[in-house]
LODRENTOR-105565 format. One line per field, with one value per residue: residue number from 1; residue in three letters; chain; x, y, z of N, C-alpha, C in turn. Coordinates in Angstrom, 2 decimals, padded with zeros to 5 digits, always signed. Each point is the difference from the previous one (the first is absolute). Layout:
! LODRENTOR-105565
resi	[NUM,...]
resn	[ALA,...]
chain	[A,...]
n.x	[X,...]
n.y	[Y,...]
n.z	[Z,...]
ca.x	[X,...]
ca.y	[Y,...]
ca.z	[Z,...]
c.x	[X,...]
c.y	[Y,...]
c.z	[Z,...]
//
This chain:
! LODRENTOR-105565
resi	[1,2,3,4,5,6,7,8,9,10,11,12,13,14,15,16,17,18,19,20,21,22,23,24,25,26,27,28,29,30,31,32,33,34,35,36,37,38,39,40,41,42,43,44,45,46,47,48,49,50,51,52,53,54,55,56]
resn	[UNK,UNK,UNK,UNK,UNK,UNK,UNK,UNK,UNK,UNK,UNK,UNK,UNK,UNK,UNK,UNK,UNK,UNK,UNK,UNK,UNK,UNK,UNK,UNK,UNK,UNK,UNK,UNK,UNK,UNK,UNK,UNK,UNK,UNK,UNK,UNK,UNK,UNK,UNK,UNK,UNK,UNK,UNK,UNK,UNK,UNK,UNK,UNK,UNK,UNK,UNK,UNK,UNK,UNK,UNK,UNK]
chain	[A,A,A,A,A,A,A,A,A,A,A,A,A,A,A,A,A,A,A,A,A,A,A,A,A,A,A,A,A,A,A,A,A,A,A,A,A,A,A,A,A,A,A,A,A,A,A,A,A,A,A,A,A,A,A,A]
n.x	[+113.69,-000.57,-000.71,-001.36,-000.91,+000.84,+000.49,-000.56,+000.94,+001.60,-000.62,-000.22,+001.36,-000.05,-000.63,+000.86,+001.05,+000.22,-000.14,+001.04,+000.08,+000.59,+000.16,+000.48,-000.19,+000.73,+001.19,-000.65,+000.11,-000.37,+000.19,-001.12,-000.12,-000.91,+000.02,-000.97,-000.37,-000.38,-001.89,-000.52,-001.18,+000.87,-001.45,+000.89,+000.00,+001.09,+001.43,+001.07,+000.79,+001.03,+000.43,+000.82,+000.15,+001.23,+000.32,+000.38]
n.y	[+081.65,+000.12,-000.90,+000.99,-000.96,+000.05,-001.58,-000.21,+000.96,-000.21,-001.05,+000.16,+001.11,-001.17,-000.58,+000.82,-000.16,+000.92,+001.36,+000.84,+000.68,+001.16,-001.19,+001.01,-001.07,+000.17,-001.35,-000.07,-001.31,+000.46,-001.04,+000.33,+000.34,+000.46,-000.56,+000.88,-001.17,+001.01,-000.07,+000.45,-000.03,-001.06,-000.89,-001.10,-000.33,+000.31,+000.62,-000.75,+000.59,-000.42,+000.90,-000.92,+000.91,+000.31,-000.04,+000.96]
n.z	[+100.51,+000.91,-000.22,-000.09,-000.49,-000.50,+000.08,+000.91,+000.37,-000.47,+000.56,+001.43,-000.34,-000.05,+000.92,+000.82,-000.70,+000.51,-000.59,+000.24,+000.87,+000.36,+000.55,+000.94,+000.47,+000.85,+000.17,+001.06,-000.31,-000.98,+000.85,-000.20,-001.67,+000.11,-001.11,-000.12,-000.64,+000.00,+000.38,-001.24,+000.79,+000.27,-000.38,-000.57,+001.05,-000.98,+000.73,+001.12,+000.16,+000.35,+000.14,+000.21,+000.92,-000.41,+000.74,+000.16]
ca.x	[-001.12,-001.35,-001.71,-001.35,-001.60,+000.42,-000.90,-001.43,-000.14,-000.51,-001.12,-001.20,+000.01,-000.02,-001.24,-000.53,+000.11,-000.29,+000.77,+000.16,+000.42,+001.38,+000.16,+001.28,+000.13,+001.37,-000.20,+000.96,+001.51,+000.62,+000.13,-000.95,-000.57,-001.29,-000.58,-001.39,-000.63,-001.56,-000.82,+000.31,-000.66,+000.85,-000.72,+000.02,+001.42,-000.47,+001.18,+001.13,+001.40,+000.98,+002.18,+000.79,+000.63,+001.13,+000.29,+001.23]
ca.y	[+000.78,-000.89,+000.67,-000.92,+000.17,+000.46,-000.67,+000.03,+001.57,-000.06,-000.86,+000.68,+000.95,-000.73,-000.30,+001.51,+000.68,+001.42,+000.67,-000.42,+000.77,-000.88,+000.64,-000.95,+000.02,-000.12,-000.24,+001.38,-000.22,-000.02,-001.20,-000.08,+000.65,-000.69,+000.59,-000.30,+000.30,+000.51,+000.32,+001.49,+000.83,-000.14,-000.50,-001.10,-001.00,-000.57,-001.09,+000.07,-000.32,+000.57,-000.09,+000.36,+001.12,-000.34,+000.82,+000.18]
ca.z	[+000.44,+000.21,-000.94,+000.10,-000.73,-001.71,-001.17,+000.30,+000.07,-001.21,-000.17,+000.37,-000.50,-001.29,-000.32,+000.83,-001.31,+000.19,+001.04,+002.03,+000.88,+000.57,+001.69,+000.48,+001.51,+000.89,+001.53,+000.79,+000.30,-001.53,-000.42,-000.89,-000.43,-000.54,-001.32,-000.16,-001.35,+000.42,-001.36,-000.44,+001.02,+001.42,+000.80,+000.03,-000.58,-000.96,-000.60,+000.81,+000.13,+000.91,-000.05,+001.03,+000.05,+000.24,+001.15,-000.11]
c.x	[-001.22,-001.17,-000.89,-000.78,+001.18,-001.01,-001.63,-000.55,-000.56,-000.81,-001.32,+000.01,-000.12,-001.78,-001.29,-000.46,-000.80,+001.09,+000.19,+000.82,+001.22,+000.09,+001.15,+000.40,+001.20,-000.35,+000.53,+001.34,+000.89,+000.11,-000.94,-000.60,-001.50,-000.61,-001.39,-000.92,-001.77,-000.19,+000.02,-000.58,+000.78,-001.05,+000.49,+002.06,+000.07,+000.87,+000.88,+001.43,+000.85,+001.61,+000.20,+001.38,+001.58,+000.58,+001.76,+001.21]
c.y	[-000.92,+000.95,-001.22,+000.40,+000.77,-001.04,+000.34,+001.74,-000.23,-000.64,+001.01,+001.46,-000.48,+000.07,+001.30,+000.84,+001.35,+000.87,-000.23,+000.88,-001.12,+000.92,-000.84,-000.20,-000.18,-000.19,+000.91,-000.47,-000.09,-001.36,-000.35,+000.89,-000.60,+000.97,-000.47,+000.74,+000.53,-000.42,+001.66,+000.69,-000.06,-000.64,-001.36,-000.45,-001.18,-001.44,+000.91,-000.54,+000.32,-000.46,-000.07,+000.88,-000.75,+000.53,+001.01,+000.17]
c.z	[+000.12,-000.20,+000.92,-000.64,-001.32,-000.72,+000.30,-000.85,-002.16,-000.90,-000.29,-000.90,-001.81,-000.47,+000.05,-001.62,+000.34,+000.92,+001.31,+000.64,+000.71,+001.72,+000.69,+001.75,+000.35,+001.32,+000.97,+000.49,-001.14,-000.81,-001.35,-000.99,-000.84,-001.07,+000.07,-001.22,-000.02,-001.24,-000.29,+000.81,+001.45,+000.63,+000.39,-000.18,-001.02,+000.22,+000.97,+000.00,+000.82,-000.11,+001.28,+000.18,+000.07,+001.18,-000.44,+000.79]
//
């Protein structure tokens, strides 16, 4: 399975040290899922990630 921004993501969610809202994007071709870490108000991205989809 391939990943991006995992090491960078938990870095930044390292130093963030506060709550966070969790949001999630999908590519419209499925190939991609993107985890996105908010600040607690949803004003600010805190920290990003993404899987790549396995195809079946």
């Amino acid at each position: 399975m391939e990943t991006t921004g995992l090491e960078r993501a938990v870095r930044l969610l390292a130093r963030h040290d506060q709550p966070v809202r969790l949001g999630q994007i999908k590519a419209a071709d499925g190939s991609w899922v993107f985890m996105l870490f908010l600040t607690e108000d949803s004003s600010t991205l805190v920290a990003c990630t993404g899987v790549r989809q396995e195809r079946d």
